[in-house]
PDB file of N, CA, C, O and CB in Angstrom:
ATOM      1  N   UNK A   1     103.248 -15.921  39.209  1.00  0.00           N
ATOM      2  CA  UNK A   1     103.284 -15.221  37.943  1.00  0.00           C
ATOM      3  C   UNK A   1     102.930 -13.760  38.198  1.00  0.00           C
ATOM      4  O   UNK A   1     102.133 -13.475  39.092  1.00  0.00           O
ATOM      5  CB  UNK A   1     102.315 -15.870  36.910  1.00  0.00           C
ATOM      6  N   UNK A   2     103.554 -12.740  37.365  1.00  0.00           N
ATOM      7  CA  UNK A   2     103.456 -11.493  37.968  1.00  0.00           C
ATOM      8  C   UNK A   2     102.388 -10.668  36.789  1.00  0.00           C
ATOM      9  O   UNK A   2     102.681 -10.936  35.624  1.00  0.00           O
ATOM     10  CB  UNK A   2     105.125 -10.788  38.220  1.00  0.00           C
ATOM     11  N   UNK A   3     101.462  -9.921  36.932  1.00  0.00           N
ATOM     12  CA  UNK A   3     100.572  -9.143  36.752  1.00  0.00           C
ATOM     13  C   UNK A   3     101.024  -9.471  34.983  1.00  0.00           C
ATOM     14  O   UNK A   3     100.443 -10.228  34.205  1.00  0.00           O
ATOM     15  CB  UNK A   3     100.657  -7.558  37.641  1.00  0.00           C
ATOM     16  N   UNK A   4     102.369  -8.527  34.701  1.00  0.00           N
ATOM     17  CA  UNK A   4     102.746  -8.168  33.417  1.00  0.00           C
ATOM     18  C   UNK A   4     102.983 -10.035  32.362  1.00  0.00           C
ATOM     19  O   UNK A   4     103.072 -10.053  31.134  1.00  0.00           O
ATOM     20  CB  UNK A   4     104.449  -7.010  33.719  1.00  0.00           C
ATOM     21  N   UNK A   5     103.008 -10.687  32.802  1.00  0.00           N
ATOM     22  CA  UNK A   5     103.217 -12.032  32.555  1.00  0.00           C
ATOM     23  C   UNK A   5     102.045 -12.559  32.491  1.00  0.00           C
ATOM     24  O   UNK A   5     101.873 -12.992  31.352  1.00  0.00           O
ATOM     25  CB  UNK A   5     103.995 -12.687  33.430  1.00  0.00           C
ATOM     26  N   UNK A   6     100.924 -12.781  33.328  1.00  0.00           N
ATOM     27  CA  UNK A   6      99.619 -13.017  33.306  1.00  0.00           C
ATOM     28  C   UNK A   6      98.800 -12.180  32.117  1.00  0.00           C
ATOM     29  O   UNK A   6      98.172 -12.777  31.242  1.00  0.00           O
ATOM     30  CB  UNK A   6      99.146 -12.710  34.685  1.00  0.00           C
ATOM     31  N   UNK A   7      98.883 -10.711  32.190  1.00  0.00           N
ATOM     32  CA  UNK A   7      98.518  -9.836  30.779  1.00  0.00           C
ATOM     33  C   UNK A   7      99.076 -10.359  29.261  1.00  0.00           C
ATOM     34  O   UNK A   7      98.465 -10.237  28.199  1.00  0.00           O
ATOM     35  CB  UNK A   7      99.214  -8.275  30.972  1.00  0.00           C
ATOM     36  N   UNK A   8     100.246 -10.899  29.437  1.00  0.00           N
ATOM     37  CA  UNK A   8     101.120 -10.803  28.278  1.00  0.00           C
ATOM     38  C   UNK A   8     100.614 -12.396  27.561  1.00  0.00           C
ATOM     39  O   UNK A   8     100.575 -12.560  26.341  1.00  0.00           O
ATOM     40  CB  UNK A   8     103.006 -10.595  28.791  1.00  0.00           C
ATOM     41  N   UNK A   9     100.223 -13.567  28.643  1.00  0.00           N
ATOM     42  CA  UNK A   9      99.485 -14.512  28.593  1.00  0.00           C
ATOM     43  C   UNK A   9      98.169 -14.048  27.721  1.00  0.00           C
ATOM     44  O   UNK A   9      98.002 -14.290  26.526  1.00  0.00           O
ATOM     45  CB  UNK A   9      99.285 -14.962  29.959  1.00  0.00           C
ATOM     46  N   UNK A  10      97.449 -13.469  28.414  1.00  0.00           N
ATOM     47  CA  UNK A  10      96.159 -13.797  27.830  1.00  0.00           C
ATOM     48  C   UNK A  10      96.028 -12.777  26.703  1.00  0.00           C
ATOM     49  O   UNK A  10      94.991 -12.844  26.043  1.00  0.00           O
ATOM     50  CB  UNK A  10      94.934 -13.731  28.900  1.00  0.00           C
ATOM     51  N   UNK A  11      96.944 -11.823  26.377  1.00  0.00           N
ATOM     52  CA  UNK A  11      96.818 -11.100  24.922  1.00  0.00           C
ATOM     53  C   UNK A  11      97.305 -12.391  23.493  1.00  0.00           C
ATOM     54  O   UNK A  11      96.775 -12.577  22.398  1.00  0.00           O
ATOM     55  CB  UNK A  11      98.180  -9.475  24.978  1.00  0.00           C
ATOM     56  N   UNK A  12      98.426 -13.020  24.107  1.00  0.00           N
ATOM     57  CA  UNK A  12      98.664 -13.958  23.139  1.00  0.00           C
ATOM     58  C   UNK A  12      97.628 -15.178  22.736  1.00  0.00           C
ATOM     59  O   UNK A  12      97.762 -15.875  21.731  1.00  0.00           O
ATOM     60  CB  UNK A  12      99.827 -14.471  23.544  1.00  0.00           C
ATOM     61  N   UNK A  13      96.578 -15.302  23.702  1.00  0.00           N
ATOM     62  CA  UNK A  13      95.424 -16.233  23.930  1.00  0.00           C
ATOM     63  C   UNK A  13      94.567 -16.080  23.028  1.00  0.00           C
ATOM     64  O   UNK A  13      94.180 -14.926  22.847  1.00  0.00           O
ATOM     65  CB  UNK A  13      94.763 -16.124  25.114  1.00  0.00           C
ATOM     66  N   UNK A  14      93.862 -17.426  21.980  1.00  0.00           N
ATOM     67  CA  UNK A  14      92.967 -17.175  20.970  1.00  0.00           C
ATOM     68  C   UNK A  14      91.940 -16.226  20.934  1.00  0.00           C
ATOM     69  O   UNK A  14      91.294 -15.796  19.979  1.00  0.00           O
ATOM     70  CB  UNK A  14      92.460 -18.131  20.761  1.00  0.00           C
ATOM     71  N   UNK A  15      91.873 -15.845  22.693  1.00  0.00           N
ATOM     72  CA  UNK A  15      90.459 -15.246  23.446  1.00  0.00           C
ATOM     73  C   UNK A  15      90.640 -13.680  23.053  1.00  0.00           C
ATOM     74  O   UNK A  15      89.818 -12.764  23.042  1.00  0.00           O
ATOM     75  CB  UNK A  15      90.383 -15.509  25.439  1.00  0.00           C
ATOM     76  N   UNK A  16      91.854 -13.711  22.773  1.00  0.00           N
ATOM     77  CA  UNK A  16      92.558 -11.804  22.871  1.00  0.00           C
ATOM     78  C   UNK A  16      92.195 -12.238  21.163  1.00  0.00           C
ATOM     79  O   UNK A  16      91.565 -11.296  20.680  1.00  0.00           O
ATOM     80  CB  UNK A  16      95.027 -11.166  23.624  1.00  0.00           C
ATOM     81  N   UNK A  17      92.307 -12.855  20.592  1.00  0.00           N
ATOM     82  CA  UNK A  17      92.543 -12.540  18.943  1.00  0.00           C
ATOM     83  C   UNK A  17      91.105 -12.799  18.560  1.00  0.00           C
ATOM     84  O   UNK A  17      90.687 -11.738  18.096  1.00  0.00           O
ATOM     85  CB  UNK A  17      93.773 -13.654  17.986  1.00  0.00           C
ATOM     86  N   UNK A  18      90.171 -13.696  18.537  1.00  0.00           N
ATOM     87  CA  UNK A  18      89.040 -13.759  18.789  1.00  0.00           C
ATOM     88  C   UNK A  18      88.127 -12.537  19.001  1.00  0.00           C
ATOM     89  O   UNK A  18      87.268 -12.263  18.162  1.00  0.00           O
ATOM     90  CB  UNK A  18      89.079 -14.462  19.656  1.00  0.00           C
ATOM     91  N   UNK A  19      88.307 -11.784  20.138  1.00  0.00           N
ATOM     92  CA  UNK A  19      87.677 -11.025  20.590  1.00  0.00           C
ATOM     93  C   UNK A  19      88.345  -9.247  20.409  1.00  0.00           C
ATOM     94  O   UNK A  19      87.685  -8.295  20.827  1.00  0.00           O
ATOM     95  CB  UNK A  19      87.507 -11.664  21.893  1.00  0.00           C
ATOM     96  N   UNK A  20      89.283  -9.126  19.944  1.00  0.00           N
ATOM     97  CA  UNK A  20      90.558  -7.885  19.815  1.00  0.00           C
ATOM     98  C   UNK A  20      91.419  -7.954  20.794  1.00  0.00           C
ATOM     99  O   UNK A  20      91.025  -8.065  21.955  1.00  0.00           O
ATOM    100  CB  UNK A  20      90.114  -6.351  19.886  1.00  0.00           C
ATOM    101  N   UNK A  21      92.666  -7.901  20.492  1.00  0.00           N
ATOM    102  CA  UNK A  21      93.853  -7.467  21.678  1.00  0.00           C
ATOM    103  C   UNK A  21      93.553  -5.887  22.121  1.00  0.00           C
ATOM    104  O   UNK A  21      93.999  -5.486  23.196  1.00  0.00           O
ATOM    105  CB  UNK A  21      95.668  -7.560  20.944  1.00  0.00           C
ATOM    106  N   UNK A  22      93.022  -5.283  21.526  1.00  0.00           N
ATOM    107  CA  UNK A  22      92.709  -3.885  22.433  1.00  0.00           C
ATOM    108  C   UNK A  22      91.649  -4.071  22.774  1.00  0.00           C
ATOM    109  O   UNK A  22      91.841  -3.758  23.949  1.00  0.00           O
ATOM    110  CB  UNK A  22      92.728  -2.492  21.866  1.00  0.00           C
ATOM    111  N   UNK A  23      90.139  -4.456  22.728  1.00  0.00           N
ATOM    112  CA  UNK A  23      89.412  -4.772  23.441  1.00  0.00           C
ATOM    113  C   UNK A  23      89.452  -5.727  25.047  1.00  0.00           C
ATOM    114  O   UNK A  23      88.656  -5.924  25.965  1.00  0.00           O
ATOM    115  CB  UNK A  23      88.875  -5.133  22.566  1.00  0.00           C
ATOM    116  N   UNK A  24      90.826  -6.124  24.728  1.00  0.00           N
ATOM    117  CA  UNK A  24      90.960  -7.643  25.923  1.00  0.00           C
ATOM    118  C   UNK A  24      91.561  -6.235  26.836  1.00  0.00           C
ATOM    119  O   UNK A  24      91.052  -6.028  27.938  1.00  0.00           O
ATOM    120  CB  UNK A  24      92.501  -9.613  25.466  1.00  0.00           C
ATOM    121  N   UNK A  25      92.495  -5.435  26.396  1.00  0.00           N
ATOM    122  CA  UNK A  25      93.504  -4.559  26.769  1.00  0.00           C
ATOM    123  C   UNK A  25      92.335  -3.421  27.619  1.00  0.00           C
ATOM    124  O   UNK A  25      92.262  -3.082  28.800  1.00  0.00           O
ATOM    125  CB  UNK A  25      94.524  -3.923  25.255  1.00  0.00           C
ATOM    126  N   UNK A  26      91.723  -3.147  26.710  1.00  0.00           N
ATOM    127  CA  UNK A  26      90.699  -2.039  27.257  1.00  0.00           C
ATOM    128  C   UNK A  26      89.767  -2.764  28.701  1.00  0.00           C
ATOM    129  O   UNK A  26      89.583  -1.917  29.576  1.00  0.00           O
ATOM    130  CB  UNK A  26      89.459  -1.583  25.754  1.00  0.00           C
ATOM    131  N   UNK A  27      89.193  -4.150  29.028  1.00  0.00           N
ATOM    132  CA  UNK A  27      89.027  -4.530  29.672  1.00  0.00           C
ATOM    133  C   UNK A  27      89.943  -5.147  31.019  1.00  0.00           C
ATOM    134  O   UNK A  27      89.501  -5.222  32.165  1.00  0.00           O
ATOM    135  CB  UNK A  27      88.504  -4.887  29.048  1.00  0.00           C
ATOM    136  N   UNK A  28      91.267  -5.548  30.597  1.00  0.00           N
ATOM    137  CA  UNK A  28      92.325  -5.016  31.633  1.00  0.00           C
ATOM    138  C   UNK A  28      92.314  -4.143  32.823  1.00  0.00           C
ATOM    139  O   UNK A  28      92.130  -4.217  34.038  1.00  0.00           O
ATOM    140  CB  UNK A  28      93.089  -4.446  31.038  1.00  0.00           C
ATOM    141  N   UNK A  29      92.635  -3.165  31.780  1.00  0.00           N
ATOM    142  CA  UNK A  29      92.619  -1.878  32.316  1.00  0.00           C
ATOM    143  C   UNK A  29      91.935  -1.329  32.890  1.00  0.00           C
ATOM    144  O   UNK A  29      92.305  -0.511  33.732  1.00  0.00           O
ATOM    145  CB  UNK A  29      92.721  -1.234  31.803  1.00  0.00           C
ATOM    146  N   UNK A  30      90.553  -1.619  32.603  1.00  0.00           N
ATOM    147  CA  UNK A  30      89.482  -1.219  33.545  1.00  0.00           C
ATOM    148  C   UNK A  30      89.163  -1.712  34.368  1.00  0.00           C
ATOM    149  O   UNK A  30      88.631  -0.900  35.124  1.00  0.00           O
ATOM    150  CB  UNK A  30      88.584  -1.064  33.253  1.00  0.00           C
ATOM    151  N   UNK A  31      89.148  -2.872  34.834  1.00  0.00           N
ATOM    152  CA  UNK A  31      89.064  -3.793  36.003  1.00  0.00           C
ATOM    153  C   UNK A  31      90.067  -3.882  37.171  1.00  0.00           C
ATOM    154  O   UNK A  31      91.086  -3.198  37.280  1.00  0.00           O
ATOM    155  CB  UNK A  31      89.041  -5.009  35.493  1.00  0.00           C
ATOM    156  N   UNK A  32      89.794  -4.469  37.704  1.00  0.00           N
ATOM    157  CA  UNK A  32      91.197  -4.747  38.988  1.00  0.00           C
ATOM    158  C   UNK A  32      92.176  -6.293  39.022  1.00  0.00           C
ATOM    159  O   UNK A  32      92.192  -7.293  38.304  1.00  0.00           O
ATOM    160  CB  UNK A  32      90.312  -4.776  40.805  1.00  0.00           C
ATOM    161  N   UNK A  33      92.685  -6.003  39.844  1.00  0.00           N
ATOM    162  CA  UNK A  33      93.374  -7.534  39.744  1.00  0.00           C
ATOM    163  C   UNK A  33      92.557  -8.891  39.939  1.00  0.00           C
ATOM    164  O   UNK A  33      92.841  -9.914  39.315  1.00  0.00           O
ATOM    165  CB  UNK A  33      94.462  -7.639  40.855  1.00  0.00           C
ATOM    166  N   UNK A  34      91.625  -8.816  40.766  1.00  0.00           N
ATOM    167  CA  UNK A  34      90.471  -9.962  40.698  1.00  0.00           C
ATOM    168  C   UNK A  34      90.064 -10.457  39.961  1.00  0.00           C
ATOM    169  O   UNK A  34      89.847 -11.668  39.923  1.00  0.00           O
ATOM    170  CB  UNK A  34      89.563  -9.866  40.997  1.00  0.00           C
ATOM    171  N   UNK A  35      89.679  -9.085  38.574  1.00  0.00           N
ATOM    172  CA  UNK A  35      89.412  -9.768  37.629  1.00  0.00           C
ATOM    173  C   UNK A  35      90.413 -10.343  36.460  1.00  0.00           C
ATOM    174  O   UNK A  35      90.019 -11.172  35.639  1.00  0.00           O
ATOM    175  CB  UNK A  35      88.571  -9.114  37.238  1.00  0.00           C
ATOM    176  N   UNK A  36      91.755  -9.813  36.470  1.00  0.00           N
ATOM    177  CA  UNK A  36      92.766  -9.852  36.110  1.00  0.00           C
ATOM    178  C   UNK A  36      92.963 -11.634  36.041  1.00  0.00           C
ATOM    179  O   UNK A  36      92.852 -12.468  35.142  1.00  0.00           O
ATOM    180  CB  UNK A  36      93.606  -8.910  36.989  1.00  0.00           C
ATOM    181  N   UNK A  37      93.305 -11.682  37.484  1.00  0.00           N
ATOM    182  CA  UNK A  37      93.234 -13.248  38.218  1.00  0.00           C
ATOM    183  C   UNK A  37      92.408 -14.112  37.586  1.00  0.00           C
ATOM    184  O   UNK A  37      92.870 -15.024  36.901  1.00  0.00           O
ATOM    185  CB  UNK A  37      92.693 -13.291  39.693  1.00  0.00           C
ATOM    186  N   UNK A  38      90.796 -13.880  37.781  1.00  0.00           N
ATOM    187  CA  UNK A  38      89.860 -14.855  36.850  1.00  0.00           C
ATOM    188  C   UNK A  38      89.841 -14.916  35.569  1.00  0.00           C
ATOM    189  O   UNK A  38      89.508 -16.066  35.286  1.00  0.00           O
ATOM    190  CB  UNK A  38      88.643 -14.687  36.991  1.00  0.00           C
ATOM    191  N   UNK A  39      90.035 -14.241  34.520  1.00  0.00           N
ATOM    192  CA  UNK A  39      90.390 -14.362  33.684  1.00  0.00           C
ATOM    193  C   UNK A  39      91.484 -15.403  33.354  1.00  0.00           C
ATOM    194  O   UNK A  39      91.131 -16.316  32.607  1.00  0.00           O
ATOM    195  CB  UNK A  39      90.483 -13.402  33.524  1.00  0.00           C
ATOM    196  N   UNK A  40      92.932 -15.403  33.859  1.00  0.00           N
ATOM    197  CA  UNK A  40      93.645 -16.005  33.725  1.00  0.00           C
ATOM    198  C   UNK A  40      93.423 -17.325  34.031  1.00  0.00           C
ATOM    199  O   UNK A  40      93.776 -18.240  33.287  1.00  0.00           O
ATOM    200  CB  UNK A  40      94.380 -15.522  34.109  1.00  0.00           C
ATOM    201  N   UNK A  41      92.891 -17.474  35.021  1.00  0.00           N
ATOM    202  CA  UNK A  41      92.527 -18.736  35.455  1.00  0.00           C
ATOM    203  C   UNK A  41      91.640 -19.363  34.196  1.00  0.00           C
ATOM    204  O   UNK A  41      91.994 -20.222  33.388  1.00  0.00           O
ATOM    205  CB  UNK A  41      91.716 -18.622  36.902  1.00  0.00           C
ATOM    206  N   UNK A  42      89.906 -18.396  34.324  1.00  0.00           N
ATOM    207  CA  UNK A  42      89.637 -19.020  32.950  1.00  0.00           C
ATOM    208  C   UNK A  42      89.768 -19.800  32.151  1.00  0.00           C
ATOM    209  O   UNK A  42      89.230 -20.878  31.901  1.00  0.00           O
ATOM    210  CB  UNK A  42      89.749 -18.723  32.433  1.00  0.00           C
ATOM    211  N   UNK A  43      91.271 -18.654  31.304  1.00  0.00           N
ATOM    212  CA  UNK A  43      91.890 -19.238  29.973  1.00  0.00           C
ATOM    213  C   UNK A  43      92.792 -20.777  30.306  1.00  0.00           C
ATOM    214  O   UNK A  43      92.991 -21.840  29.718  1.00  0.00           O
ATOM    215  CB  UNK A  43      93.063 -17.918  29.286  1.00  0.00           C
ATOM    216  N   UNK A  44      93.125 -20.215  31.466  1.00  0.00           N
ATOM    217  CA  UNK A  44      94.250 -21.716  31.949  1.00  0.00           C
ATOM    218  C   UNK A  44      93.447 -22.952  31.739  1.00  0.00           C
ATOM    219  O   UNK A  44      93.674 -23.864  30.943  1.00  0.00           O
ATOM    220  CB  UNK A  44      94.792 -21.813  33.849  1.00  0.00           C
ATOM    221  N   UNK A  45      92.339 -22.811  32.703  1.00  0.00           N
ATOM    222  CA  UNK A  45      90.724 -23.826  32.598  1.00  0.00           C
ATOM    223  C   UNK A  45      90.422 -24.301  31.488  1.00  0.00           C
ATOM    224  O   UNK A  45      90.283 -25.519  31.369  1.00  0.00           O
ATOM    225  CB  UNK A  45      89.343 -23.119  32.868  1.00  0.00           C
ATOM    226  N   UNK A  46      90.261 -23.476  30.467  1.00  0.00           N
ATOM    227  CA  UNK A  46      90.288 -23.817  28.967  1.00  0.00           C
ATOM    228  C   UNK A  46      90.811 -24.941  28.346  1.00  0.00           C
ATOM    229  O   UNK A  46      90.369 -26.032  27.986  1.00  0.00           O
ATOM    230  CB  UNK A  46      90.881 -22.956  28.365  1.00  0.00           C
ATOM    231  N   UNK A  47      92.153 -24.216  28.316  1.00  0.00           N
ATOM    232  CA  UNK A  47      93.615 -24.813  27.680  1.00  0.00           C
ATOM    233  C   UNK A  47      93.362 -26.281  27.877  1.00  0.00           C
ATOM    234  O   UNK A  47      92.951 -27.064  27.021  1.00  0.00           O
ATOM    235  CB  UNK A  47      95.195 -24.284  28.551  1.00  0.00           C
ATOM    236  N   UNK A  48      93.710 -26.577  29.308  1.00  0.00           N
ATOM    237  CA  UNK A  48      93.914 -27.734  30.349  1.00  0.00           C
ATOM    238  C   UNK A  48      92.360 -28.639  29.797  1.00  0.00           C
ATOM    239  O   UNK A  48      92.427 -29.798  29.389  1.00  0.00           O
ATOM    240  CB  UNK A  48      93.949 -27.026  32.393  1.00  0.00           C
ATOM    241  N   UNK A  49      91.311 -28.025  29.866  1.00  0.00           N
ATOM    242  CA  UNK A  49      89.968 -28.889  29.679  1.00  0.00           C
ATOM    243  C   UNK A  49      90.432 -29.583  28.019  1.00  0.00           C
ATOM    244  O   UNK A  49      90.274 -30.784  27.796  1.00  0.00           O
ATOM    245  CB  UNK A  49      88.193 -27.655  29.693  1.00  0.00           C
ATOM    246  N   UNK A  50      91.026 -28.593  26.923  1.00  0.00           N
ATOM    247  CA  UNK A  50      90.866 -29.091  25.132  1.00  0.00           C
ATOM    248  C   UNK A  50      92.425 -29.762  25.154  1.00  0.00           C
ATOM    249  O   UNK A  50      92.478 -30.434  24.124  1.00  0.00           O
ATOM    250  CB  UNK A  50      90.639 -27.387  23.588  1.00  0.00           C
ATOM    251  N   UNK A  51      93.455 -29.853  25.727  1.00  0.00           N
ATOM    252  CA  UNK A  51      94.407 -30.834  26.391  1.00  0.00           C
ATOM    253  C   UNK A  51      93.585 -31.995  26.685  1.00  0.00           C
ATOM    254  O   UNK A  51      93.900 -33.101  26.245  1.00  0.00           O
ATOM    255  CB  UNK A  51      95.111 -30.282  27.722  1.00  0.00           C
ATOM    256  N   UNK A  52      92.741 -31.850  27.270  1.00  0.00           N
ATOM    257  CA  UNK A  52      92.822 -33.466  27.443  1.00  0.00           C
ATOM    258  C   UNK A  52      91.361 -34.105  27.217  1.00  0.00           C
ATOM    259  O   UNK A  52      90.938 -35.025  27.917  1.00  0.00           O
ATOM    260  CB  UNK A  52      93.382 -33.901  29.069  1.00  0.00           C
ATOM    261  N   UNK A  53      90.481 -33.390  25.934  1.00  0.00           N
ATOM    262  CA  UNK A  53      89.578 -34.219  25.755  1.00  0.00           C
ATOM    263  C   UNK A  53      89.938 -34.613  24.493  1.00  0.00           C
ATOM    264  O   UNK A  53      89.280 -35.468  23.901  1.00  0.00           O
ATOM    265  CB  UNK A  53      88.301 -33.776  25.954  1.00  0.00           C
TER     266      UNK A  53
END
């Protein structure tokens, strides 16, 4: 999955609306891809955990 696809993921994510899509955006941006990465993972972690309890 490429950077812009992973971003575009987690803005649509309850976590981006919850918390602001420019706040999620502003934290993006300021970070690097590492954190980019954990994040995504994260939310994936999430998803996958309320799937299947």
């Amino acid at each position: 999955m490429t950077r812009v696809e992973m971003i575009q993921q987690i803005l649509n994510s309850p976590f981006a609306e919850a918390h602001g899509i420019e706040m999620v955006k502003e934290m993006i941006n300021r970070h690097g891809d590492d954190f980019l990465k954990a994040m995504y993972q994260s939310l994936s972690d999430q998803e996958e955990a309320l799937m299947f309890s």
